[in-house]
C-alpha positions as a Markdown table, in Angstrom:
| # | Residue | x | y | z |
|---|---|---|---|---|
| 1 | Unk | -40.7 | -6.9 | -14.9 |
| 2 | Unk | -39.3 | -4.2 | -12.6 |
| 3 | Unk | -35.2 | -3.7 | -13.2 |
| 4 | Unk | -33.4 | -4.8 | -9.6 |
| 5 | Unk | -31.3 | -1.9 | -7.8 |
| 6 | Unk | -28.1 | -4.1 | -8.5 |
| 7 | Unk | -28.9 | -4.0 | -12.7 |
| 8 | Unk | -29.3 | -0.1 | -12.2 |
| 9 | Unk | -26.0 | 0.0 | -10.6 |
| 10 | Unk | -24.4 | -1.6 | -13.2 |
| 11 | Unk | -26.4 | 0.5 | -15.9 |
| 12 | Unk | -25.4 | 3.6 | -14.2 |
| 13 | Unk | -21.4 | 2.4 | -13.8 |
| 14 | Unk | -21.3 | 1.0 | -17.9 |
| 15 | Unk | -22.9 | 4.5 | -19.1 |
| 16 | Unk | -19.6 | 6.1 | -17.0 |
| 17 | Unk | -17.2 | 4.0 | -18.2 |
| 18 | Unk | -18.7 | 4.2 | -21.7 |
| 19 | Unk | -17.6 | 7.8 | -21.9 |
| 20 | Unk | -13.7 | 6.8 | -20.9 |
| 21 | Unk | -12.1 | 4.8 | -23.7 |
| 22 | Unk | -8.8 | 5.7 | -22.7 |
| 23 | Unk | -5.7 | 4.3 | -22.3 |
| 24 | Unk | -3.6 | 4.8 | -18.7 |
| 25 | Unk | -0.9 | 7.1 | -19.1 |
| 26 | Unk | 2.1 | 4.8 | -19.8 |
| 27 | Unk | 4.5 | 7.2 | -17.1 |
| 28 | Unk | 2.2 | 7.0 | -14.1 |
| 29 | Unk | 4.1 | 4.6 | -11.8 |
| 30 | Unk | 0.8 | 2.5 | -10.5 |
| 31 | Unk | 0.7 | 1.2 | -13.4 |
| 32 | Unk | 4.7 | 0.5 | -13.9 |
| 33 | Unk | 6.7 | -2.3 | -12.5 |
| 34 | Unk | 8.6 | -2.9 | -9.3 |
| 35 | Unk | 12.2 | -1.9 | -9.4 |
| 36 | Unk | 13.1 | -4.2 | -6.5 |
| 37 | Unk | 16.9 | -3.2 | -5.0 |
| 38 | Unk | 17.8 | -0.4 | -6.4 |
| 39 | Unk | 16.8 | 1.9 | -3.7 |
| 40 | Unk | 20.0 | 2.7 | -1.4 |
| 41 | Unk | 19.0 | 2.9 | 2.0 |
| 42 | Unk | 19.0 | 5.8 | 4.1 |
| 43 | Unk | 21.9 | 5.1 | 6.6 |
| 44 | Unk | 24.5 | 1.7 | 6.3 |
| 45 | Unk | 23.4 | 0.9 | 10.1 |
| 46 | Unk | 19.7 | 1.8 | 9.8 |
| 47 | Unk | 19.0 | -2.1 | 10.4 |
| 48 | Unk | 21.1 | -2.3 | 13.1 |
| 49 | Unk | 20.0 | 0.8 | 14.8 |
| 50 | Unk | 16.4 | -0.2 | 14.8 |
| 51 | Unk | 17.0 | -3.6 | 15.6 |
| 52 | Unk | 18.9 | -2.0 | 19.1 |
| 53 | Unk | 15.9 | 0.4 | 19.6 |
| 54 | Unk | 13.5 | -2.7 | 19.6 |
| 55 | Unk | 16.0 | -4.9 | 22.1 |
| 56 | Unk | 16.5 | -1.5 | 24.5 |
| 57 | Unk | 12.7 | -0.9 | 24.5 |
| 58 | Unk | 12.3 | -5.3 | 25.5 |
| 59 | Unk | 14.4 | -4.9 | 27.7 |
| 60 | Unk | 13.0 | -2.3 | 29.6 |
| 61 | Unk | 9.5 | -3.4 | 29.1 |
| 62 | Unk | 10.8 | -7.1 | 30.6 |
| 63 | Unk | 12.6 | -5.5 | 33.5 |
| 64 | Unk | 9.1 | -3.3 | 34.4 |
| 65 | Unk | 7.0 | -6.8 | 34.3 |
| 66 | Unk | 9.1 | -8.4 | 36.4 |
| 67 | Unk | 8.5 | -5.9 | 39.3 |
């Protein structure tokens, strides 16, 4: 029986993972956990700022419907 082009996929990716047996470098930070609020951010206001950017752009968006 003839060998289906999905079983010589996997063939072809086991023979390439055969060859690497090793371990993930332990410092590579993909592979290290979420350090969830220890970032500062850039600028106290930042928040703020943006969230003033985002109501000044509404509101001239809203004012250039309504003409």
């Amino acid at each position: 029986m003839e060998k289906f082009g999905i079983f010589e996929l996997l063939d072809a990716l086991s023979a390439l993972t055969a060859g690497e047996q090793t371990q993930p470098k332990a410092d590579d930070p993909a592979f290290s956990a979420p350090a969830y609020g220890t970032e500062t951010p850039s600028a106290p206001n930042a928040g703020r700022d943006a969230l003033g950017g985002l109501l000044a752009r509404h509101e001239q968006i809203s004012r250039k419907a309504k003409k």
